[in-house]
Rosetta silent file (secondary structure, phi, psi, omega in degrees, C-alpha in Angstrom):
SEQUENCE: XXXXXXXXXXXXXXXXXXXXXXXXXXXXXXXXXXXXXXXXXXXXXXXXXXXXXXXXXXXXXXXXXXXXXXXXXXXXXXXXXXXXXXXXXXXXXXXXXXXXXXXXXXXXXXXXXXXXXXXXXXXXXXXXXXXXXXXXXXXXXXXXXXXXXXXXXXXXXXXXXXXXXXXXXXXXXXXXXXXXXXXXXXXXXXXXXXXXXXXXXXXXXXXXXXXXXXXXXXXXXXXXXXXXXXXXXXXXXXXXXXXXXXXXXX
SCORE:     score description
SCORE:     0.000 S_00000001
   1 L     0.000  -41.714  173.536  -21.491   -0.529  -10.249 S_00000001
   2 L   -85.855    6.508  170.706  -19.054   -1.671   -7.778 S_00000001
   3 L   -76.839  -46.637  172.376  -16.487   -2.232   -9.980 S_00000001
   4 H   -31.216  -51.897 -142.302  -16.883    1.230  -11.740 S_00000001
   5 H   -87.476  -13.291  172.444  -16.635    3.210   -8.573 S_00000001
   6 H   -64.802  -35.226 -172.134  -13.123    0.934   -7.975 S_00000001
   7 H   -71.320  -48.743  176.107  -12.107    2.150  -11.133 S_00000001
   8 H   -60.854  -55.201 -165.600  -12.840    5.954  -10.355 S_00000001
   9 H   -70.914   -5.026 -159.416  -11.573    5.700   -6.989 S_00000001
  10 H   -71.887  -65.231  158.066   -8.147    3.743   -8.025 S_00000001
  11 H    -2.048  -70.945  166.887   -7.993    7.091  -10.809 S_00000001
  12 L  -105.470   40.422  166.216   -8.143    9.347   -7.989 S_00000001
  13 L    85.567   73.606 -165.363   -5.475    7.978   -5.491 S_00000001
  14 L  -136.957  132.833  135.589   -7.759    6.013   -2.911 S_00000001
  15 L  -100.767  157.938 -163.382   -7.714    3.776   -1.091 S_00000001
  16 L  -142.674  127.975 -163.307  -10.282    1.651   -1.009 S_00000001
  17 L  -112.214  129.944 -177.136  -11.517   -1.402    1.625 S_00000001
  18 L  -119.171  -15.194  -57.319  -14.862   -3.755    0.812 S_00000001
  19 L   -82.541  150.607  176.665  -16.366   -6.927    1.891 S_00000001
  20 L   -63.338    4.840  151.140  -18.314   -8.723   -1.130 S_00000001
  21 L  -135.696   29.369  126.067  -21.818   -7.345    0.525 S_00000001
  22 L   105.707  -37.268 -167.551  -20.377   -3.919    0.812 S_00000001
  23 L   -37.454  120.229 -128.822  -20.658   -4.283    4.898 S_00000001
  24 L   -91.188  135.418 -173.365  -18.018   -2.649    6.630 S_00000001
  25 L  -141.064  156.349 -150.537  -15.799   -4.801    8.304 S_00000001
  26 L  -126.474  122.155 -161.405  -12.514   -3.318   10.528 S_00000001
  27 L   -55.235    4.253 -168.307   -9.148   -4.828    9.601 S_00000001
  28 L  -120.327  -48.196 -109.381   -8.796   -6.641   13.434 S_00000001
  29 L  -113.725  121.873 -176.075  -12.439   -8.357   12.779 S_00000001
  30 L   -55.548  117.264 -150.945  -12.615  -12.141   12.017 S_00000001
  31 L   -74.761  178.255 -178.927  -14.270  -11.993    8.176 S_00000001
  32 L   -97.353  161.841  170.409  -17.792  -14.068    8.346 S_00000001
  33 L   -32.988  -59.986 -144.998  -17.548  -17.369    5.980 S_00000001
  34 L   -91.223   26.687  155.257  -19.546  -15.582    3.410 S_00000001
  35 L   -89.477  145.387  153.442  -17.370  -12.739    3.590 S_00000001
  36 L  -118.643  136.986  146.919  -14.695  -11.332    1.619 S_00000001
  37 L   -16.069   45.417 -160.748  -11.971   -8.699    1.967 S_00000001
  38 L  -142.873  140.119  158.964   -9.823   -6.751   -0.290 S_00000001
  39 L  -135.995  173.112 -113.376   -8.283   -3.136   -0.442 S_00000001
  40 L  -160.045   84.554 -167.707   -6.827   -1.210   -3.388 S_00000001
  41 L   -95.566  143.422  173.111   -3.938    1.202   -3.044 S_00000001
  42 E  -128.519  145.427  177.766   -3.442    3.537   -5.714 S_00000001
  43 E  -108.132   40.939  179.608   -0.018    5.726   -6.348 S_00000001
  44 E  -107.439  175.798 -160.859   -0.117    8.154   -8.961 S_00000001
  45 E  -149.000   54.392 -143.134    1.892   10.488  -10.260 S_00000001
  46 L  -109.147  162.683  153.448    2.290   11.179  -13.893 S_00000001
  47 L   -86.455  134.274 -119.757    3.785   14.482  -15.210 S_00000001
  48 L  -164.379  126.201  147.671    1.256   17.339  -16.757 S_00000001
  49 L   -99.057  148.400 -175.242    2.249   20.834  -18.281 S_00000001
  50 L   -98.565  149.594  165.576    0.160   23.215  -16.232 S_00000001
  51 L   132.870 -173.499 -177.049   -1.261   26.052  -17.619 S_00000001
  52 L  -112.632  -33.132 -179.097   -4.106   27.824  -20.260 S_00000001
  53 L   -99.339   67.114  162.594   -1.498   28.582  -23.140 S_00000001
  54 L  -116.849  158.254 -140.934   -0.128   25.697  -23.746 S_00000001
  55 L   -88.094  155.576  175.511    1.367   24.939  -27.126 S_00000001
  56 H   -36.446  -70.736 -148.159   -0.030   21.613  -29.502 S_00000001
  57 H   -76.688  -18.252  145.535    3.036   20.046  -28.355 S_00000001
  58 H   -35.370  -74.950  148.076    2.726   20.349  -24.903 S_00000001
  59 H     8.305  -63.644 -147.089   -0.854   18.815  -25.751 S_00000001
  60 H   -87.613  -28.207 -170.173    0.227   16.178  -27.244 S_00000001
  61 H   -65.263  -42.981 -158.740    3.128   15.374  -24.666 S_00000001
  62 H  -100.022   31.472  147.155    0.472   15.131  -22.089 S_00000001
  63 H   -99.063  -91.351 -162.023   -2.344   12.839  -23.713 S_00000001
  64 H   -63.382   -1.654  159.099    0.600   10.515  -24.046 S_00000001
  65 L   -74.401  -46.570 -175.593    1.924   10.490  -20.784 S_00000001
  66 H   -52.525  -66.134 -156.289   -2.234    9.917  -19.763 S_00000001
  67 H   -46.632  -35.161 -171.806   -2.811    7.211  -22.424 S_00000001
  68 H   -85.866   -6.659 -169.778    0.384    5.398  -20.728 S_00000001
  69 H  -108.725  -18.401 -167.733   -0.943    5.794  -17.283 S_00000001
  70 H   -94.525  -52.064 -167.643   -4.372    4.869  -18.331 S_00000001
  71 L  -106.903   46.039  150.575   -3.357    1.592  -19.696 S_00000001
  72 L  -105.683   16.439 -158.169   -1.095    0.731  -16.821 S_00000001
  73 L  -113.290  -56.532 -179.138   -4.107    1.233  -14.695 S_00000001
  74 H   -40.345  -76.355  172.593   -6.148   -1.189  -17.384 S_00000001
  75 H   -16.743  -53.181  167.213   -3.489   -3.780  -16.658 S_00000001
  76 H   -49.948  -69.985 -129.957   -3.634   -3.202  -12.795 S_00000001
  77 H   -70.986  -76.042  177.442   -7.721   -3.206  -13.201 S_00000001
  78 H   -21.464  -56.345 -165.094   -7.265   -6.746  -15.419 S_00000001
  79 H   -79.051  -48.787  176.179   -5.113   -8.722  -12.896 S_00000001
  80 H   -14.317  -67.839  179.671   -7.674   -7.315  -10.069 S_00000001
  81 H   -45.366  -52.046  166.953  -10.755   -8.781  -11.627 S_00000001
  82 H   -13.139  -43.076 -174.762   -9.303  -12.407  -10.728 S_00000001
  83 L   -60.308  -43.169  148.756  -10.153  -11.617   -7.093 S_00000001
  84 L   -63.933    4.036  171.095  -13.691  -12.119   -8.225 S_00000001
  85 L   -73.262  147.090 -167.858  -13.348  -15.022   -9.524 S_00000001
  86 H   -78.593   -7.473  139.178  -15.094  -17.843   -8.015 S_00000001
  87 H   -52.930  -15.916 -145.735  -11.638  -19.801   -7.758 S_00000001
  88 H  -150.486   -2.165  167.853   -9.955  -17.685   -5.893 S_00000001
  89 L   -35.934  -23.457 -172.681  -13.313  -18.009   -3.180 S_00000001
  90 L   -89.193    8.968 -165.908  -10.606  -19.113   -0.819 S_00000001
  91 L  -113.016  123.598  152.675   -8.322  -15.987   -0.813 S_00000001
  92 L   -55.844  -58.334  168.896  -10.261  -13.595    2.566 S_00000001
  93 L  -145.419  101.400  163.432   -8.652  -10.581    2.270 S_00000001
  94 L   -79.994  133.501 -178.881   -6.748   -9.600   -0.595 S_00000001
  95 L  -115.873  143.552 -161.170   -4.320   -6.688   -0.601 S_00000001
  96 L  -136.120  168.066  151.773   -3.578   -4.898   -4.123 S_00000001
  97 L   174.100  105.885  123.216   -1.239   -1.794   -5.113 S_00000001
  98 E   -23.567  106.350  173.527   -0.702    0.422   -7.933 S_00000001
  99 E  -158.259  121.347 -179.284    2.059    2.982   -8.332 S_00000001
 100 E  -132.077  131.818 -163.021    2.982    5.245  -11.768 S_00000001
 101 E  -139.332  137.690  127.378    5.842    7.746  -10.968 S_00000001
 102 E  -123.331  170.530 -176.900    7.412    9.817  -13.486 S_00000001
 103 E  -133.701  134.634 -171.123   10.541   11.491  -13.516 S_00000001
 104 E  -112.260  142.146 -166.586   11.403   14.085  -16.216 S_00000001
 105 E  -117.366  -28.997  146.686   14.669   13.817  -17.048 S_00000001
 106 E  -109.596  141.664 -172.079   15.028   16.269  -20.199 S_00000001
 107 E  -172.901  104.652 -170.015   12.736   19.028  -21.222 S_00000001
 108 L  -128.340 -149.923  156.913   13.883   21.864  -23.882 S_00000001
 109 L   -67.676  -34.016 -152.174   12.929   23.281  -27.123 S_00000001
 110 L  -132.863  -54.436  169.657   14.259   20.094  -29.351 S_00000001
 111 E  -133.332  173.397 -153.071   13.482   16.893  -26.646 S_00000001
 112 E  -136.554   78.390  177.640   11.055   15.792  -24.333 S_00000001
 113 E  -105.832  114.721 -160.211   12.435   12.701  -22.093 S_00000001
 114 E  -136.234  161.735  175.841   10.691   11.182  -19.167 S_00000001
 115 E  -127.093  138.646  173.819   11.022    7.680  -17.015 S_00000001
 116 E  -130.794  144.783 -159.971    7.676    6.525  -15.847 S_00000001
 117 E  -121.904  121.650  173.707    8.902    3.814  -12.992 S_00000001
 118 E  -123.407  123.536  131.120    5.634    1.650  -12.550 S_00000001
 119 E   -43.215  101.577  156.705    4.975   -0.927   -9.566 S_00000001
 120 E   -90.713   89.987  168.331    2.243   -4.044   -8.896 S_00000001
 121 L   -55.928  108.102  167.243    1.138   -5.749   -6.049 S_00000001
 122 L  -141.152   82.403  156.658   -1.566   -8.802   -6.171 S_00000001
 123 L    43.907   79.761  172.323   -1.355  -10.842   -3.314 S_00000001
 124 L   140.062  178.537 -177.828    1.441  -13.121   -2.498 S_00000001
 125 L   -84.911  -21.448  175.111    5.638  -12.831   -3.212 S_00000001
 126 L   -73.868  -19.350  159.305    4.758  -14.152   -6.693 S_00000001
 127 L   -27.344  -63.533 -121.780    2.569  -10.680   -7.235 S_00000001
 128 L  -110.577  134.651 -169.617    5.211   -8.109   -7.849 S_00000001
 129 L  -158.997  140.999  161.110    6.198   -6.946  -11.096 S_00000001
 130 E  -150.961  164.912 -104.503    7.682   -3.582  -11.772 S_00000001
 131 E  -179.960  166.788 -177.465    8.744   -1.687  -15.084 S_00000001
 132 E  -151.788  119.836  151.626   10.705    1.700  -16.124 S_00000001
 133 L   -76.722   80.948  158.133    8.965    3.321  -19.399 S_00000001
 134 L   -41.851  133.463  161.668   10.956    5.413  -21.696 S_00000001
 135 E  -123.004  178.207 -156.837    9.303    8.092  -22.736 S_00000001
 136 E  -175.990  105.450 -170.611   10.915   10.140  -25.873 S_00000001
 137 E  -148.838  145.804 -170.931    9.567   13.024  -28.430 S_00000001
 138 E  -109.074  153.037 -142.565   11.984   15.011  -30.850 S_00000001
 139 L  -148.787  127.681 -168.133    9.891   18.539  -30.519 S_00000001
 140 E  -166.125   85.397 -165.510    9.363   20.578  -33.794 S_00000001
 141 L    48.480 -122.520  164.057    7.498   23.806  -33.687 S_00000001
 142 L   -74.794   32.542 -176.543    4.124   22.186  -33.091 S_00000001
 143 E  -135.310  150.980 -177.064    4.770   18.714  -33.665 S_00000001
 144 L  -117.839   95.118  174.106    6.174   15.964  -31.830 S_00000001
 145 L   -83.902  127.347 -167.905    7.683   12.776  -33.004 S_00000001
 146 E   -68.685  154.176 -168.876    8.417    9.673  -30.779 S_00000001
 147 L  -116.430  108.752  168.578   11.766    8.727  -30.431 S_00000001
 148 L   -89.633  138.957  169.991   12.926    5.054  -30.746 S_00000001
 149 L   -45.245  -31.160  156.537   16.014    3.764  -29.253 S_00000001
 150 L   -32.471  -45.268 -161.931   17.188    3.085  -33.277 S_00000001
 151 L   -70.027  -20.063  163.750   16.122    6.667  -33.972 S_00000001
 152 L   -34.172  -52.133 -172.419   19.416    7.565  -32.114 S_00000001
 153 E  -124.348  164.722 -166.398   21.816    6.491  -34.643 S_00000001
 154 L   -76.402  -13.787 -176.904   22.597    7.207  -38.151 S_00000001
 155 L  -156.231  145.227 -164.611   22.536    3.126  -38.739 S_00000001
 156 H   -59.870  -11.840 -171.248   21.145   -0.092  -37.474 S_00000001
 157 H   -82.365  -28.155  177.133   24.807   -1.275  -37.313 S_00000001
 158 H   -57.300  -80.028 -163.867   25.713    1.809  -34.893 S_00000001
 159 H   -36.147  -99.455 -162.240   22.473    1.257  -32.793 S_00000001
 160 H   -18.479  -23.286 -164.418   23.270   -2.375  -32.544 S_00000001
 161 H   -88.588  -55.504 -173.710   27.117   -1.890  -31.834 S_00000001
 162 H   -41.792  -49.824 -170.999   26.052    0.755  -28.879 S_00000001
 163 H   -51.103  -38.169  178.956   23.463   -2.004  -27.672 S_00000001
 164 H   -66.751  -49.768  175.297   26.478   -4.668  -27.498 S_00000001
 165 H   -43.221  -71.754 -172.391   28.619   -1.824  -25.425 S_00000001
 166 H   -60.432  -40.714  162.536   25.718   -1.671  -22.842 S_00000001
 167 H   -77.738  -21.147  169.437   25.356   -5.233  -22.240 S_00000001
 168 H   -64.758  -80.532 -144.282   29.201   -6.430  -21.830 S_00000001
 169 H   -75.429    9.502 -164.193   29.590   -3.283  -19.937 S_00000001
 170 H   -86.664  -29.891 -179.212   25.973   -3.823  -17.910 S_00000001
 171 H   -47.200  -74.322  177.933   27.575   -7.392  -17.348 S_00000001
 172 H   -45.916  -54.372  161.285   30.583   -6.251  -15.580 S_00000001
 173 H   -76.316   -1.193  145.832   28.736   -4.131  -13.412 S_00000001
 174 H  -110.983   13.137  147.988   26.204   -6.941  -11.858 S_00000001
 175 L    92.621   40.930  168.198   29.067   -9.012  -11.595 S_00000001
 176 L    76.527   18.799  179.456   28.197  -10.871  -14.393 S_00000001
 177 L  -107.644   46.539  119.691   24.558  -12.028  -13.582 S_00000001
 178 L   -90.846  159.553  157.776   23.355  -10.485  -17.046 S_00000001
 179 L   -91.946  135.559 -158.550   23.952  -11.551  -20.374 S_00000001
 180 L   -80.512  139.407 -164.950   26.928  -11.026  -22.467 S_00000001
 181 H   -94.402   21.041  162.781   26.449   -9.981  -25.841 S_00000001
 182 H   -82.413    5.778 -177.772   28.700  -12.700  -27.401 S_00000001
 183 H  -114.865   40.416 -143.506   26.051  -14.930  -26.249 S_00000001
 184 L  -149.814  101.305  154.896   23.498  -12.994  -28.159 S_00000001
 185 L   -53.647  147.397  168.624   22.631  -13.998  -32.091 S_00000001
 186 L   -50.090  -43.449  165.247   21.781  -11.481  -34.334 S_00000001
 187 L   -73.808   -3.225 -174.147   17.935  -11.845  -33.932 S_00000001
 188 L   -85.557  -57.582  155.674   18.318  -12.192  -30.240 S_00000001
 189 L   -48.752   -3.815 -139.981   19.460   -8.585  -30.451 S_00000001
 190 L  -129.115  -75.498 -163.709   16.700   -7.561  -32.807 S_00000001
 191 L   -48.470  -38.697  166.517   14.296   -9.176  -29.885 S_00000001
 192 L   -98.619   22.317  159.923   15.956   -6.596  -27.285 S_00000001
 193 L   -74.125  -41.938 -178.333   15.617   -3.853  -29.603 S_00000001
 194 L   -70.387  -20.170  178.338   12.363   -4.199  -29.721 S_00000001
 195 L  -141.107   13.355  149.599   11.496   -3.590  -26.097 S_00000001
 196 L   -60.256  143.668 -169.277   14.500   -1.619  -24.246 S_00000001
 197 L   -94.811  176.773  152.550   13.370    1.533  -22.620 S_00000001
 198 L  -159.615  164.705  156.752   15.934    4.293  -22.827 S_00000001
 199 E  -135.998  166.019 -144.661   16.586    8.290  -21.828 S_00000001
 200 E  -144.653  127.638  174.840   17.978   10.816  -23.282 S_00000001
 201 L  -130.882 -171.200 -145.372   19.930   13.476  -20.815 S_00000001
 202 L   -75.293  -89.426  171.767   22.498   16.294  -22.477 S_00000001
 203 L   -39.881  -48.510 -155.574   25.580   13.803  -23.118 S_00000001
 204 L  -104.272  134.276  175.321   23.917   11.085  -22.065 S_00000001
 205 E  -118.652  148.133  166.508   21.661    8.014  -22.550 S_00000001
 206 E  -106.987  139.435 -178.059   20.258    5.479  -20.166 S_00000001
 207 E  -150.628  146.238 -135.947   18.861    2.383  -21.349 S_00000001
 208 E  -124.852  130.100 -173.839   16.951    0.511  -19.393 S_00000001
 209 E  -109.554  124.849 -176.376   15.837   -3.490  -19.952 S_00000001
 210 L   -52.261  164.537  168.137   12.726   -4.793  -18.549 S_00000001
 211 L   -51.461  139.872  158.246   12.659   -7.797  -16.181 S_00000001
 212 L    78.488   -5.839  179.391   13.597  -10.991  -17.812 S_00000001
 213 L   -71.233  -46.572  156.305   14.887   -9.315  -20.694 S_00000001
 214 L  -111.348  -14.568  177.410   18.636  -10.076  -19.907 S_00000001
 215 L  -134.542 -168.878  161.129   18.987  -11.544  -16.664 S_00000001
 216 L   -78.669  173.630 -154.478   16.317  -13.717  -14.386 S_00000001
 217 H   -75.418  -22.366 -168.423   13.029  -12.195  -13.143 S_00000001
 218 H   -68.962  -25.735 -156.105   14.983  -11.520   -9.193 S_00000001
 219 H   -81.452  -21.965 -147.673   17.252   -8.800  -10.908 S_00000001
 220 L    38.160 -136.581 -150.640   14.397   -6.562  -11.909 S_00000001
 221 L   -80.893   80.411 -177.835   14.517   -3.397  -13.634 S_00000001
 222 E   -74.383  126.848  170.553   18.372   -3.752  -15.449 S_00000001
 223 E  -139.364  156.351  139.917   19.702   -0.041  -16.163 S_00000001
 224 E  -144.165  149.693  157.157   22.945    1.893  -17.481 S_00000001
 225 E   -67.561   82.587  163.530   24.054    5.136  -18.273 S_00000001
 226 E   -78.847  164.952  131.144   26.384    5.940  -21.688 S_00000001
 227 L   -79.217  132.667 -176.141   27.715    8.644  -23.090 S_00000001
 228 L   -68.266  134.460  179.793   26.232    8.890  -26.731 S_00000001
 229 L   -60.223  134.767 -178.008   28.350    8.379  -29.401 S_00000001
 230 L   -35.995  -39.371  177.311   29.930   11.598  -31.350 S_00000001
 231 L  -104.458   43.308  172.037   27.886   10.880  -34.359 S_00000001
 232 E   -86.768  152.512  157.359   24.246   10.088  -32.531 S_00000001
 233 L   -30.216  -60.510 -146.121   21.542   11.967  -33.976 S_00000001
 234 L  -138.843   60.040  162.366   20.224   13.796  -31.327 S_00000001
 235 L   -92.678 -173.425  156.663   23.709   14.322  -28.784 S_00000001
 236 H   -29.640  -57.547 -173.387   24.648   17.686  -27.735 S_00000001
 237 H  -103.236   -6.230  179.216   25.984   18.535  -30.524 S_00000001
 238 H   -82.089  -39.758 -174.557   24.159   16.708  -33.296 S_00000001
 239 H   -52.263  -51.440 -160.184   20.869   18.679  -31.902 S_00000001
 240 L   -70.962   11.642  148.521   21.599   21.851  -33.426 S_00000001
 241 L   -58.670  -28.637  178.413   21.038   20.211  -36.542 S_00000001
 242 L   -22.411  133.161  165.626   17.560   19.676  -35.501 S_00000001
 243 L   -65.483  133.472 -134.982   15.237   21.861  -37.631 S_00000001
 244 L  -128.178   -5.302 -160.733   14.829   24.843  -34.953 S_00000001
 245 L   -75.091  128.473  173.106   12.112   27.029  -37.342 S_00000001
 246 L    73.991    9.815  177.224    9.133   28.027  -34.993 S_00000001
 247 L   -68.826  114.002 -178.101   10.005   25.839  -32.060 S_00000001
 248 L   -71.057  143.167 -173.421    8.366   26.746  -29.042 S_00000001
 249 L   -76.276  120.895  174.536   10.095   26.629  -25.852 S_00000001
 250 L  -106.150    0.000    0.000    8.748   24.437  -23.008 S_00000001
């Protein structure tokens, strides 16, 4: 039961402070042996179209912005549970913290682009672990289709060549504490295909590498900004190929 109501209140932005026999104890107050500690910060933020009329793909955008906020919250919830473990009897007061932000960075008729910038706390400097989500839907009357960084270019050698551009020039700019992509095999590129975030803004894309993905874990959250190649799918000027029949505006 008391995990449950942690779960609800984390949901709705709470914080929340406990002792392991629910007795209220005041953050100055020496815990008792057989007590324990812990609060439970929650941040969220996700973006929602508002409103009564809103079209399937609106829908659909915003069950998949939840679903990602739901199971960064699972994650959160997951590392949590530890605190009960009877190993961990020795940690007194535990401090926690949760935070899912988005930022929408495109939002037309044709795409749908958002950064969801997510943040973890669990007790100690080894705790901290934070993330950037691309999020990405090509918009087509009522239908939406996810967007992969690949889906970008007319060919895996284009995506791949673009991929090389962004780390030599991602290189230069941390002064060379990234990895260059002459040091990078062909499946070794395949491997950061598979999990680079990106956005998609009118000219432009940002693409964004996860912790540990190209550099060490101290660097975090690796990002740059291109301009998209003349022949990308879905640039400025490639969109009005886009099929445009019945597409609702958002």
């Amino acid at each position: 039961m008391k995990r449950t109501l942690i779960t609800l209140l984390l949901l709705a932005n709470f914080l929340v402070g406990y002792c392991e026999n629910l007795n209220s104890t005041m953050s100055g107050e020496t815990l008792p042996p057989n007590q324990r500690k812990y609060e439970l910060i929650a941040d969220i933020d996700i973006f929602q179209f508002k409103g009564e009329n809103l079209t399937p793909a609106q829908l659909a955008i915003n069950k998949a912005l939840k679903d990602i906020r739901t199971n960064v919250l699972k994650d959160y919830y997951n590392e949590v549970e530890y605190f009960f473990d009877e190993d961990l009897s020795e940690i007194k007061n535990y401090k926690s913290e949760v935070s899912v932000k988005s930022s929408v960075i495109q939002n037309n008729a044709k795409i749908f682009s958002c950064e969801i910038e997510t943040y973890q706390y669990h007790h100690g400097a080894n705790g901290c672990h934070s993330n950037i989500i691309g999020v990405n839907y090509l918009i087509d009357g009522d239908k939406i289709k996810k967007l992969e960084f690949a889906n970008l270019f007319e060919s895996k050698n284009d995506c791949v060549e673009f991929l090389k551009r962004a780390l030599d020039e991602l290189r230069l700019k941390t002064k060379y504490k990234s990895i260059s992509s002459k040091e990078l095999s062909g499946d070794e590129l395949n491997e950061i295909l598979n999990v680079v975030q990106f956005s998609i803004k009118k000219d432009t894309v940002k693409i964004i590498f996860p912790p540990y993905t190209i550099a060490c874990g101290a660097c975090g959250v690796l990002s740059i900004e291109l301009t998209l190649p003349k022949n990308a799918k879905y640039g400025a000027a490639n969109l009005q190929n886009v099929p445009a029949q019945h597409l609702n505006k958002l």
